[in-house]
N, CA, C and O atoms as a MOPAC input file, in Angstrom:
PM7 MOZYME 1SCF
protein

 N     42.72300 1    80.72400 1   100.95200 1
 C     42.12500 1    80.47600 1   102.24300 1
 C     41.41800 1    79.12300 1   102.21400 1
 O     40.78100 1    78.65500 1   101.27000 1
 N     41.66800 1    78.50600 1   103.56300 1
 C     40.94700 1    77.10200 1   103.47200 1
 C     39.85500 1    77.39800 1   104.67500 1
 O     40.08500 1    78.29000 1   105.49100 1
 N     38.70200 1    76.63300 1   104.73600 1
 C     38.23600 1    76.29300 1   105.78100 1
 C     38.00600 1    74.98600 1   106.14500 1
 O     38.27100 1    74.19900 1   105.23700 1
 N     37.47300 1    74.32300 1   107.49300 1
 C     37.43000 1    72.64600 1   107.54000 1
 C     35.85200 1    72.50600 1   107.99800 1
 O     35.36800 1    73.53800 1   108.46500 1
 N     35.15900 1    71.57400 1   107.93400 1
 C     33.68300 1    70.95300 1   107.87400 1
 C     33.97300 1    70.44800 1   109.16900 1
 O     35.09500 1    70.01100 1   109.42500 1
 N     32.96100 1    70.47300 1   110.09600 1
 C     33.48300 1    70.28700 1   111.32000 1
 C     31.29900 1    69.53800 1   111.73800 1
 O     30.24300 1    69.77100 1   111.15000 1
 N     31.63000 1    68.68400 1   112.95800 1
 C     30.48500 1    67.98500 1   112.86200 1
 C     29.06600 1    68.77900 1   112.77700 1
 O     29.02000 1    70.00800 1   112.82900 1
 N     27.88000 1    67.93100 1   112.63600 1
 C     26.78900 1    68.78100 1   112.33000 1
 C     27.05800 1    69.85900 1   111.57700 1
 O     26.82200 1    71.03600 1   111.85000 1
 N     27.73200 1    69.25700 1   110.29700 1
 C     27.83000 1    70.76500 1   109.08000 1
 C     28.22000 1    71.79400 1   109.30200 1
 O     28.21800 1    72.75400 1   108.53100 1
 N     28.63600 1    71.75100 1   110.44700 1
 C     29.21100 1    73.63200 1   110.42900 1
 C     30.76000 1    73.80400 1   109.74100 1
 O     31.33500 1    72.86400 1   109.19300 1
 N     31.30500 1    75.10800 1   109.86000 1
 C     31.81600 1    75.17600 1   109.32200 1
 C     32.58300 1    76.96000 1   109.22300 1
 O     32.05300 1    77.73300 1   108.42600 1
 N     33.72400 1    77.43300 1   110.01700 1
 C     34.01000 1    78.61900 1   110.05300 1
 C     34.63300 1    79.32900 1   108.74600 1
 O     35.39800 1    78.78900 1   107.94700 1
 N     34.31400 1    80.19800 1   108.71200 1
 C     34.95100 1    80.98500 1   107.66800 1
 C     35.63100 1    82.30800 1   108.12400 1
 O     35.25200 1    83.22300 1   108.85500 1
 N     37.10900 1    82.00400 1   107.21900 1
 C     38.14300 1    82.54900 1   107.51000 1
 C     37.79500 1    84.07400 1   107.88400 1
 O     37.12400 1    84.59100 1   106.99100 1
 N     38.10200 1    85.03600 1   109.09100 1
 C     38.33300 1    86.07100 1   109.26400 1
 C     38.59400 1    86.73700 1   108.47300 1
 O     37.64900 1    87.45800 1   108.15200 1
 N     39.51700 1    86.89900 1   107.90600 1
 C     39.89000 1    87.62000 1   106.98400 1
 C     38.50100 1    87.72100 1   105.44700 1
 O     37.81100 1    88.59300 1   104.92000 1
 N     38.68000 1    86.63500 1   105.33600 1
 C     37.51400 1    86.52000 1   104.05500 1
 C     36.05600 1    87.19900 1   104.70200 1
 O     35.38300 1    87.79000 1   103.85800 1
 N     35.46800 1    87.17700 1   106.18500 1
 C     34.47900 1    87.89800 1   106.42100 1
 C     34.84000 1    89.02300 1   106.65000 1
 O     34.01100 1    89.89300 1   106.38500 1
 N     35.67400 1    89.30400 1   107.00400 1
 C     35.77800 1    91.20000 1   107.14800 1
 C     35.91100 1    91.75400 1   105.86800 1
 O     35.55400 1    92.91300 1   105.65600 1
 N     36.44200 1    90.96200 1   104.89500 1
 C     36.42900 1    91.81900 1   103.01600 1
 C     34.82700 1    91.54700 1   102.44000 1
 O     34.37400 1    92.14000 1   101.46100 1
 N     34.25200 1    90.78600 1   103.04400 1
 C     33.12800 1    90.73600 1   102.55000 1
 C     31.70600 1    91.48600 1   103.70600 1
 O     30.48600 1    91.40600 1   103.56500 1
 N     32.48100 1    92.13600 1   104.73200 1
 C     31.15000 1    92.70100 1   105.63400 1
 C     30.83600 1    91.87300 1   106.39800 1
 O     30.19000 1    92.44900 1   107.27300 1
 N     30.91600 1    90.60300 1   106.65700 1
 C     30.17400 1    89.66100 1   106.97700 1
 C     29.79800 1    90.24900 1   108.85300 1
 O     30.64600 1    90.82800 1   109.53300 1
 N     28.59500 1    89.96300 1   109.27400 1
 C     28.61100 1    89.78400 1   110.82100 1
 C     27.86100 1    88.94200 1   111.34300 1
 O     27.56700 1    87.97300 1   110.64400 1
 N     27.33700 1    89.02200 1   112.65200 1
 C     26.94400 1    87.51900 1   113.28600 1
 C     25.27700 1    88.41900 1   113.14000 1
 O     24.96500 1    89.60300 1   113.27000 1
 N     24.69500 1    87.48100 1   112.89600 1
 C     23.24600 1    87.42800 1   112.48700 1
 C     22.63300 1    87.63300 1   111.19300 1
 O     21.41100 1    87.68600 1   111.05500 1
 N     23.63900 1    87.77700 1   110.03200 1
 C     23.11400 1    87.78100 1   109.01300 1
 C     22.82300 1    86.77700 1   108.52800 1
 O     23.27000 1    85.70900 1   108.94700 1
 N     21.87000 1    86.88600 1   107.36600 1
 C     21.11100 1    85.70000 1   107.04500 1
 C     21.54800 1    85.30100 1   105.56700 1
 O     21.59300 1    86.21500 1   104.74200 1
 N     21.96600 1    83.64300 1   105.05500 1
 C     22.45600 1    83.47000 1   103.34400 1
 C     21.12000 1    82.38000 1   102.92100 1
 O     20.25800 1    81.78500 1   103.56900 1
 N     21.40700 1    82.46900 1   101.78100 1
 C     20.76000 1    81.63000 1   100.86600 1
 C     21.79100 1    80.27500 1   100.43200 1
 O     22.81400 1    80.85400 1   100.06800 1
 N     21.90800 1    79.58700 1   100.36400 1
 C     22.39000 1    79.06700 1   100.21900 1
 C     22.10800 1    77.86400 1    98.60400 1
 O     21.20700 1    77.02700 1    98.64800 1
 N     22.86700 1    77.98000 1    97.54500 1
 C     22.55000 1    77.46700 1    96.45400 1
 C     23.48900 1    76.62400 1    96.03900 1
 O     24.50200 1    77.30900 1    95.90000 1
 N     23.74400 1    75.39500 1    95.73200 1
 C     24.21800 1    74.15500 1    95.45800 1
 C     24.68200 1    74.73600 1    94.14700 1
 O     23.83300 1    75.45000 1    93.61400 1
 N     26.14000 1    74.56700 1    93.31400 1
 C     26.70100 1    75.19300 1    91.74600 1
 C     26.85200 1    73.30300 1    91.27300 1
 O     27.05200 1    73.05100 1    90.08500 1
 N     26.77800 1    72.55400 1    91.92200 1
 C     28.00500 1    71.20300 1    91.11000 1
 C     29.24200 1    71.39300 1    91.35100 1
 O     29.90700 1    72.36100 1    91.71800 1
 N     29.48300 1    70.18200 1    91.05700 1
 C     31.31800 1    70.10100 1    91.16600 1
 C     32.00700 1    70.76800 1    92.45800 1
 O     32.97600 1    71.49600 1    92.67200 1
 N     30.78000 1    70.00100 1    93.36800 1
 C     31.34700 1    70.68700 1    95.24000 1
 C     31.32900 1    71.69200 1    95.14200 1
 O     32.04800 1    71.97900 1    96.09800 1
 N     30.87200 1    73.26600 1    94.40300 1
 C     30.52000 1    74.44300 1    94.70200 1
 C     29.42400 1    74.94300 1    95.12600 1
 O     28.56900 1    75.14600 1    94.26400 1
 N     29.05500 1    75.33700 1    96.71500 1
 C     28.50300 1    76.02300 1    97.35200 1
 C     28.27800 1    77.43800 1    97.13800 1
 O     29.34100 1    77.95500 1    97.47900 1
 N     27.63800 1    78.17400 1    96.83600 1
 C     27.27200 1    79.59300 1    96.78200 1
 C     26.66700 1    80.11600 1    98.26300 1
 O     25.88100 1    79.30800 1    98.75700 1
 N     26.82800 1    80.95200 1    98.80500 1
 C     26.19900 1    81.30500 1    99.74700 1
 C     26.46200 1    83.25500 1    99.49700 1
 O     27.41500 1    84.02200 1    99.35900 1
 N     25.06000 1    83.32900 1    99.55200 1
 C     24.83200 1    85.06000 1    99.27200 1
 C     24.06300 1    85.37800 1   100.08700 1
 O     23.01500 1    84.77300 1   100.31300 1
 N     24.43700 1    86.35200 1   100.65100 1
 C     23.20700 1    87.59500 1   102.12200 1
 C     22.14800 1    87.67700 1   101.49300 1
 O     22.28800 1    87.89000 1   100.28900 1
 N     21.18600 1    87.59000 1   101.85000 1
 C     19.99800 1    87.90300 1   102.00300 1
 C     19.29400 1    89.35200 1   102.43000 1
 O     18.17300 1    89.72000 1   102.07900 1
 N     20.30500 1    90.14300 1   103.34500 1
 C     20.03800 1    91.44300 1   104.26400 1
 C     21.14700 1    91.76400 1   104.47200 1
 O     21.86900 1    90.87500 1   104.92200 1
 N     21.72600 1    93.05200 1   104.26200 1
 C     22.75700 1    94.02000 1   104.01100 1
 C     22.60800 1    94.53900 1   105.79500 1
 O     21.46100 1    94.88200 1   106.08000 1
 N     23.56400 1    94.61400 1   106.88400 1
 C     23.53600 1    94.92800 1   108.12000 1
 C     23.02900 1    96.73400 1   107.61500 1
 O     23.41700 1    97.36700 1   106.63300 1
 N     22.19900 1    97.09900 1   108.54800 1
 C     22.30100 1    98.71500 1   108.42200 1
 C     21.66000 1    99.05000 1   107.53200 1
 O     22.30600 1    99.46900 1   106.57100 1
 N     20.52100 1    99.04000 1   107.43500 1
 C     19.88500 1    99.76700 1   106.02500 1
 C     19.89700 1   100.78800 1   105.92100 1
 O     20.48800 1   101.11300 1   106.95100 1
 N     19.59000 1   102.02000 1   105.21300 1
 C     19.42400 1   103.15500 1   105.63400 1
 C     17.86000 1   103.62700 1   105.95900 1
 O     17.50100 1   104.64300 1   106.55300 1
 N     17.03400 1   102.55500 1   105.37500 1
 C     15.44200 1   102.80200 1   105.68400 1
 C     15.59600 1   102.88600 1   107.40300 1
 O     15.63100 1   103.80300 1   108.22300 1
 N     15.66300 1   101.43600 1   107.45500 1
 C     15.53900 1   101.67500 1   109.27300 1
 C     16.36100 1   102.09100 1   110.28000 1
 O     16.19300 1   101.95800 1   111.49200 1
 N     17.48900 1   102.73500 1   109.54000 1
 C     18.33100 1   103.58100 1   110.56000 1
 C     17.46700 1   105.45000 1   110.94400 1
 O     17.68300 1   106.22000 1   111.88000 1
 N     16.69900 1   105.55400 1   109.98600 1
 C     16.26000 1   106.90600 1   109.72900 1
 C     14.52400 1   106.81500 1   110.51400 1
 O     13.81700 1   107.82100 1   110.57500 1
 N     14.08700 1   105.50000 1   111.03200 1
 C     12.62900 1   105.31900 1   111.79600 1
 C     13.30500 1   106.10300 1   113.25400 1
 O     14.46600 1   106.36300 1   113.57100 1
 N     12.00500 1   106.32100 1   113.92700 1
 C     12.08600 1   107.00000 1   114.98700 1
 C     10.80700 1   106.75000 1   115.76300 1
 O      9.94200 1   106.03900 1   115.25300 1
 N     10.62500 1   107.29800 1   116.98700 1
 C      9.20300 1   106.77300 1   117.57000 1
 C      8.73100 1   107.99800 1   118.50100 1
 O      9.06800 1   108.20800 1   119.66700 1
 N      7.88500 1   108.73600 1   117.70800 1
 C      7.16400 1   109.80100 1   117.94200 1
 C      6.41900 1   109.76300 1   118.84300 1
 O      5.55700 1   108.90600 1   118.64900 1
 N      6.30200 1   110.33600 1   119.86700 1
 C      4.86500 1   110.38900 1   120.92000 1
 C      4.51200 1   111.45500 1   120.81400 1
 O      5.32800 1   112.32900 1   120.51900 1
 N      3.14900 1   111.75800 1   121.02200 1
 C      2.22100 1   112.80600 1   121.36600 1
 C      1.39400 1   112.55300 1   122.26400 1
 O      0.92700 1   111.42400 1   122.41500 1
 N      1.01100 1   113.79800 1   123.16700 1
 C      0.63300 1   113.49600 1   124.39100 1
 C     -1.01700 1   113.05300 1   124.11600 1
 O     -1.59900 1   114.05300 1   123.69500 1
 N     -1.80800 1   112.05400 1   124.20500 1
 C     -2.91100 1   111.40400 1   124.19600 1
 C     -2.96200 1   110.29700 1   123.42700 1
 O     -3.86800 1   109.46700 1   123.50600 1
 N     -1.88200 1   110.22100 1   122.55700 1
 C     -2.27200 1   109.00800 1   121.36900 1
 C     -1.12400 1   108.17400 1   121.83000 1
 O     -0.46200 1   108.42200 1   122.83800 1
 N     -0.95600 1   107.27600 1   121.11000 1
 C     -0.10800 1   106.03600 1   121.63000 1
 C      1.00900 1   106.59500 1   120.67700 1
 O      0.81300 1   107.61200 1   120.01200 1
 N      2.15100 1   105.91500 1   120.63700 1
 C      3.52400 1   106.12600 1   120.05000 1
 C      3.55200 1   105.70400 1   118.94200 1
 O      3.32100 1   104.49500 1   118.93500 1
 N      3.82700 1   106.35800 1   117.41300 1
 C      4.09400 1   105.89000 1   116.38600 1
 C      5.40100 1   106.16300 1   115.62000 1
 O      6.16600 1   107.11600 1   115.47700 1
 N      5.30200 1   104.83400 1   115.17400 1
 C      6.90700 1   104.61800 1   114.18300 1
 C      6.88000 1   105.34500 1   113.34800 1
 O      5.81900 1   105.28600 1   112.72600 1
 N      7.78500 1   106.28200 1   112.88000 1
 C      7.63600 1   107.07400 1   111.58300 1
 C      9.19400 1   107.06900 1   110.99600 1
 O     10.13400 1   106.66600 1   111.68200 1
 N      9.30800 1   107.44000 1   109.98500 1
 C     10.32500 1   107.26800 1   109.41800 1
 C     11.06300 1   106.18100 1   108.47900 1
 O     12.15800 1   106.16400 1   107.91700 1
 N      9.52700 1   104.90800 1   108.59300 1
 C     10.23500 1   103.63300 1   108.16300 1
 C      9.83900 1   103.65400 1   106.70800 1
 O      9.21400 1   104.59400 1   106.21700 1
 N     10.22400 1   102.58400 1   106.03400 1
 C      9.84700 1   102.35300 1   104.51300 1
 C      8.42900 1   102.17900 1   104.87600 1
 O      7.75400 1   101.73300 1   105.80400 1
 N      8.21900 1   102.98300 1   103.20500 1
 C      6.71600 1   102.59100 1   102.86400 1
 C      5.79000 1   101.24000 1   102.45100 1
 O      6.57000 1   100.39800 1   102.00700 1
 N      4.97300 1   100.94300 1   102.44400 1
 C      4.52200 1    99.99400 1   101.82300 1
 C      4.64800 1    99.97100 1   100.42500 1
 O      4.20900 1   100.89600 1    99.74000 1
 N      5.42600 1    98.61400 1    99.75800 1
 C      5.40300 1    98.51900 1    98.35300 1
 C      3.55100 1    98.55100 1    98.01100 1
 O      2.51700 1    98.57700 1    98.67700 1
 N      3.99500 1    98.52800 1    96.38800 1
 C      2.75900 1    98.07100 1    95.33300 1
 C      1.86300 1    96.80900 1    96.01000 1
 O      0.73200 1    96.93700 1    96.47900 1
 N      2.48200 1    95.81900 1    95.96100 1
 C      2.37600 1    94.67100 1    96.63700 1
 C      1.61100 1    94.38400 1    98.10100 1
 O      0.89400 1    93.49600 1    98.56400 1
 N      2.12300 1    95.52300 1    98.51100 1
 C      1.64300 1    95.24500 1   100.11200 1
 C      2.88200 1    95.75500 1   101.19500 1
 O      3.71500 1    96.43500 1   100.59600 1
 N      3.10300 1    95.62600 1   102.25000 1
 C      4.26300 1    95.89700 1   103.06000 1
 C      5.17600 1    94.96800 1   103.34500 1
 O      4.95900 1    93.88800 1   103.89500 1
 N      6.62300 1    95.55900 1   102.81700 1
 C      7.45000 1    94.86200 1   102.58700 1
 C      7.89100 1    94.03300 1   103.87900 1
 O      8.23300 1    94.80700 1   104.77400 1
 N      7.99500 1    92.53700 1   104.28400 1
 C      8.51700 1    91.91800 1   105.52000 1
 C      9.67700 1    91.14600 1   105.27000 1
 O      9.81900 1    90.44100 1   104.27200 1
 N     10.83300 1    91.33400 1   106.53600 1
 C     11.76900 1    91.03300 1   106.18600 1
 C     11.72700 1    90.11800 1   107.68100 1
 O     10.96500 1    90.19700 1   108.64400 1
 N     12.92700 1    89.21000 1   107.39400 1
 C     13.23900 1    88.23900 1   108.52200 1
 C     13.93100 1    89.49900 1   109.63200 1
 O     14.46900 1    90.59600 1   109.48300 1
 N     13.58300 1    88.67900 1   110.70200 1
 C     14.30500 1    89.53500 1   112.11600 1
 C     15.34100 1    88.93900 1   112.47800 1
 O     15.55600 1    87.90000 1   113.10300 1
 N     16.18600 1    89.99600 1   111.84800 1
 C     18.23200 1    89.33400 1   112.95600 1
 C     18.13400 1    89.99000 1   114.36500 1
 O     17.46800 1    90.76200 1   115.05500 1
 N     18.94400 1    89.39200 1   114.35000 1
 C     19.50600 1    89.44700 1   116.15300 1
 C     20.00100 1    91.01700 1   116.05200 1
 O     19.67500 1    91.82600 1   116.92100 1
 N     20.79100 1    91.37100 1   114.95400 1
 C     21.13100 1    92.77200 1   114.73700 1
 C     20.24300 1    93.82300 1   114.88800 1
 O     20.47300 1    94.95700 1   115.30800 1
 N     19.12400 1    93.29400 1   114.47500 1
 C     17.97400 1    94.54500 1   114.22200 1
 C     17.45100 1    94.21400 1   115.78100 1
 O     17.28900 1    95.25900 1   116.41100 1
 N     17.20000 1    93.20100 1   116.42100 1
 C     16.82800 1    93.40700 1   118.16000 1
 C     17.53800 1    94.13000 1   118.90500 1
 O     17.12400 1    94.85600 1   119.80900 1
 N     19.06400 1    93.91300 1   118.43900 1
 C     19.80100 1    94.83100 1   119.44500 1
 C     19.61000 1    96.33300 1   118.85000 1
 O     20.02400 1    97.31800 1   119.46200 1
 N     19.03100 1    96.40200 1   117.76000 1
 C     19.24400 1    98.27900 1   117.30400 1
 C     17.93900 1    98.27300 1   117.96200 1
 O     17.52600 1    99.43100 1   117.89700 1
 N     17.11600 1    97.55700 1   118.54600 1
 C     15.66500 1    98.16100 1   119.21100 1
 C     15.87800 1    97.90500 1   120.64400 1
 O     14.78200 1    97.85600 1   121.20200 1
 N     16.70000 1    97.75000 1   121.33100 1
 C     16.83100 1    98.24800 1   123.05200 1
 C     16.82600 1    99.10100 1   123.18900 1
 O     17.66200 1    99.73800 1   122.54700 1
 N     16.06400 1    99.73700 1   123.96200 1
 C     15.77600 1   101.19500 1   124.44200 1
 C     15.12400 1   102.30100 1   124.02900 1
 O     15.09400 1   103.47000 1   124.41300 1
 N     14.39400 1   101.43500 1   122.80900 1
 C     13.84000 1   102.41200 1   121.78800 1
 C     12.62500 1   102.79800 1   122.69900 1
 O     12.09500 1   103.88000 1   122.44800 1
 N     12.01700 1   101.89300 1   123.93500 1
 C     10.73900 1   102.16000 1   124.30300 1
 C     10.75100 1   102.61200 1   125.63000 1
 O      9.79200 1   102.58100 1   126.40000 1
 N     12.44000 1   103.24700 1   125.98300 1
 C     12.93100 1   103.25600 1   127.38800 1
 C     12.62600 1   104.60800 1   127.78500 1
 O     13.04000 1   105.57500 1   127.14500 1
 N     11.72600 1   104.73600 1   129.09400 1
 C     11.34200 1   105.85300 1   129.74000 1
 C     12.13400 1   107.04900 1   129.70400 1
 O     13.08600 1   106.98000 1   128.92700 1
 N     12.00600 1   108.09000 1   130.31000 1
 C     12.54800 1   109.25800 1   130.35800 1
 C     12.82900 1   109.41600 1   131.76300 1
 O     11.90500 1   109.57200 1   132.56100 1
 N     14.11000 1   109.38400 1   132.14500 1
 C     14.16500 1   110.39100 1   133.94500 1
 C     12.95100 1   111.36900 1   134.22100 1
 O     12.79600 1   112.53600 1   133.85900 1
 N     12.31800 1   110.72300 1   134.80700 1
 C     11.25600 1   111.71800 1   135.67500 1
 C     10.04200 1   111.52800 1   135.20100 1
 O      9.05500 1   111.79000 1   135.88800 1
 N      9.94500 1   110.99500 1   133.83500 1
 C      8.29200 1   110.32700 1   133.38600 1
 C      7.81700 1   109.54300 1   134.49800 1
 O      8.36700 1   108.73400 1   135.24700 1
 N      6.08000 1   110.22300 1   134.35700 1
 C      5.25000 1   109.34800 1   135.52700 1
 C      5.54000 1   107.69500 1   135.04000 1
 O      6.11000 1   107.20100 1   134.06700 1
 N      4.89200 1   107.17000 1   136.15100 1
 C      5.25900 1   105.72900 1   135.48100 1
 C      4.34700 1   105.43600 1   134.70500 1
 O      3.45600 1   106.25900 1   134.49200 1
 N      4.34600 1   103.97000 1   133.98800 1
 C      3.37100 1   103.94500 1   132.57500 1
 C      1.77200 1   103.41200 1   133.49400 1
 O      0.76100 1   103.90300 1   132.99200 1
 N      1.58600 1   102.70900 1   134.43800 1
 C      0.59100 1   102.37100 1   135.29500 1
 C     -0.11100 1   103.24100 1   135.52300 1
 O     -1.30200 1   102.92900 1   135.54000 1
 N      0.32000 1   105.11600 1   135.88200 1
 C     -0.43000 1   105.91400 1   135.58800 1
 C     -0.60900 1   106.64700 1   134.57400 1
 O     -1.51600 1   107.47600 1   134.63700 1
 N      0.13500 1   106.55800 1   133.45800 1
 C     -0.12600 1   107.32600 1   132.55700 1
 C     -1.45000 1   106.44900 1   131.55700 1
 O     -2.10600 1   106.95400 1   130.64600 1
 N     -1.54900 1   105.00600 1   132.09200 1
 C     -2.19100 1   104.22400 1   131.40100 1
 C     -3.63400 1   104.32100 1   131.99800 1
 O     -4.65400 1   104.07600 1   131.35400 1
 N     -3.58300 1   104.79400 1   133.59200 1
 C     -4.95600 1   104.79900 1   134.09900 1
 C     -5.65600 1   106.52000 1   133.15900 1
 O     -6.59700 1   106.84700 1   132.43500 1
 N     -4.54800 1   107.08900 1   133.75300 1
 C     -5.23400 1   108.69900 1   132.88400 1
 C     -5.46700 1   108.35000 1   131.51400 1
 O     -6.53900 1   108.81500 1   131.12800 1
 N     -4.90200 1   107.75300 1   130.71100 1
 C     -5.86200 1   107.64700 1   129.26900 1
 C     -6.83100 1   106.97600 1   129.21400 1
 O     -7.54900 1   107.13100 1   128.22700 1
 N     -7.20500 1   106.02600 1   130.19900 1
 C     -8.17200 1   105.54600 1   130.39400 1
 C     -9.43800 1   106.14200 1   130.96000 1
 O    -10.57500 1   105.71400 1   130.75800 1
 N     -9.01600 1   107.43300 1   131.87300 1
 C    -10.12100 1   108.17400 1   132.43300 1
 C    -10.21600 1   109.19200 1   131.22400 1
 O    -11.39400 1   109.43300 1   130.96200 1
 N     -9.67000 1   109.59500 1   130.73300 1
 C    -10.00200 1   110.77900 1   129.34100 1
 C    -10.63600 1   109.85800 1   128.00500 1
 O    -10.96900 1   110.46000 1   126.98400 1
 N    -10.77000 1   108.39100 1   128.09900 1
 C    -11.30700 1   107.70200 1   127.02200 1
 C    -12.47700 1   107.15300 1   127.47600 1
 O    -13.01100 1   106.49000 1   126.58600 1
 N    -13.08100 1   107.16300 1   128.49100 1
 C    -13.79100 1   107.23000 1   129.30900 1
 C    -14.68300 1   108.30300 1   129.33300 1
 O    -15.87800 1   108.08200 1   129.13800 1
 N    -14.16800 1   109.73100 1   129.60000 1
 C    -14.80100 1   111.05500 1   129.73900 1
 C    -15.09100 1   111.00000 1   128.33400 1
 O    -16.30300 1   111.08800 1   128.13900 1
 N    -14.39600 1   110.88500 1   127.26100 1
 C    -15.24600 1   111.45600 1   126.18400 1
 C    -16.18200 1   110.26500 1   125.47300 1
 O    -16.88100 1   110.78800 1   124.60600 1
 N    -16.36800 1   109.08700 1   125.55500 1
 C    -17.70800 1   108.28500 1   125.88900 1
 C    -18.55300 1   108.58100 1   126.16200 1
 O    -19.55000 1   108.42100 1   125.45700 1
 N    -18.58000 1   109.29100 1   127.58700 1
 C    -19.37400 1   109.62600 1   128.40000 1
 C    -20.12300 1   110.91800 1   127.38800 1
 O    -21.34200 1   110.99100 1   127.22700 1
 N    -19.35600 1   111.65800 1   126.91300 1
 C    -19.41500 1   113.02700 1   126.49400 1
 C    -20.32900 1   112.91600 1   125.05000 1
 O    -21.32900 1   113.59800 1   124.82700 1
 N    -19.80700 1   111.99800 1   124.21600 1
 C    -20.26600 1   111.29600 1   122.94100 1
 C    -21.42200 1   110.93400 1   122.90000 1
 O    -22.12300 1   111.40800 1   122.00600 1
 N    -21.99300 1   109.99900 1   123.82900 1
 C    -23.00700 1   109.25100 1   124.09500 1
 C    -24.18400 1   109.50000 1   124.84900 1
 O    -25.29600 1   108.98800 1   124.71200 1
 N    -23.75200 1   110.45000 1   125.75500 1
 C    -24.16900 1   111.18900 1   126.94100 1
 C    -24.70200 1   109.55600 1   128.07200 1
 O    -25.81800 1   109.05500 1   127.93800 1
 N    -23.93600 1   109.14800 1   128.80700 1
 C    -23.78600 1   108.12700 1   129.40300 1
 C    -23.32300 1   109.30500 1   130.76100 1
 O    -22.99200 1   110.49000 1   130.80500 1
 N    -23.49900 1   108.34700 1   131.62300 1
 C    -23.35400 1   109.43700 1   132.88000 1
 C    -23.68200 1   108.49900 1   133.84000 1
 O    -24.82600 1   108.26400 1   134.22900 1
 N    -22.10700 1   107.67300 1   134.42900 1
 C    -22.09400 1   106.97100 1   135.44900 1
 C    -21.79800 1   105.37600 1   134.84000 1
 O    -22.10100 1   104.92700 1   133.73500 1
 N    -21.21300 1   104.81400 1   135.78900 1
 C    -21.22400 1   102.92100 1   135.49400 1
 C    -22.35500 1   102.75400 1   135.55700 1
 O    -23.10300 1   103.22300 1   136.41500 1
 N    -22.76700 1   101.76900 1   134.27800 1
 C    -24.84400 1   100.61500 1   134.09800 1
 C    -24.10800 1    99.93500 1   135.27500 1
 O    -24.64000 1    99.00300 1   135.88000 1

């Protein structure tokens, strides 16, 4: 297989050679210089992990929505990875209403009056200063 250098460095690679290797549009390489005109280029991020295919986004009625299901935090701290275009499109709709949910304008005023009431309740405050 050949490919050709085409202006501003780009440069396609053969079909065939990306479909035996997985390849898709938004993945990310490293790119490492060998000598003797050899280019290395290796992924960085495997499409599809199985960590974040298995997250999900839990609601319960009073608290805000949490992600569960994702990897844990390493030793280190929490692991961050670059954002592909792949992983934006696996998050459309993840935050998309339900047929017949109130809208969020009121569901946002009512948590506001129940965070409110128990202030009030906590503190014993009773009325706007």
């Amino acid at each position: 297989m050949t490919a050709t250098l085409y202006n501003r460095g780009r440069m396609v690679i053969p079909a065939r050679a990306r479909k035996e290797a997985g390849l898709s549009q938004g993945d990310v390489f490293s790119v490492q210089i060998q000598g003797d005109g050899r280019i290395l280029l290796a992924r960085l991020e495997k499409p599809g992990e199985p960590g974040l295919a298995k997250a999900r986004l839990l609601r319960r009625k009073g608290t805000h929505p949490v992600l569960v299901g994702a990897r844990k935090p390493t030793d280190e701290g929490i692991l961050l990875k670059p954002v592909t275009t792949a992983m934006v499109k696996r998050g459309f709709g993840l935050l998309k209403r339900k047929h017949g949910d109130r809208p969020l304008a009121e569901e946002w005023a009512e948590h506001k009056r129940e965070e409110r009431e128990r202030e009030e309740a906590k503190y014993g405050r009773h009325g706007p200063r």
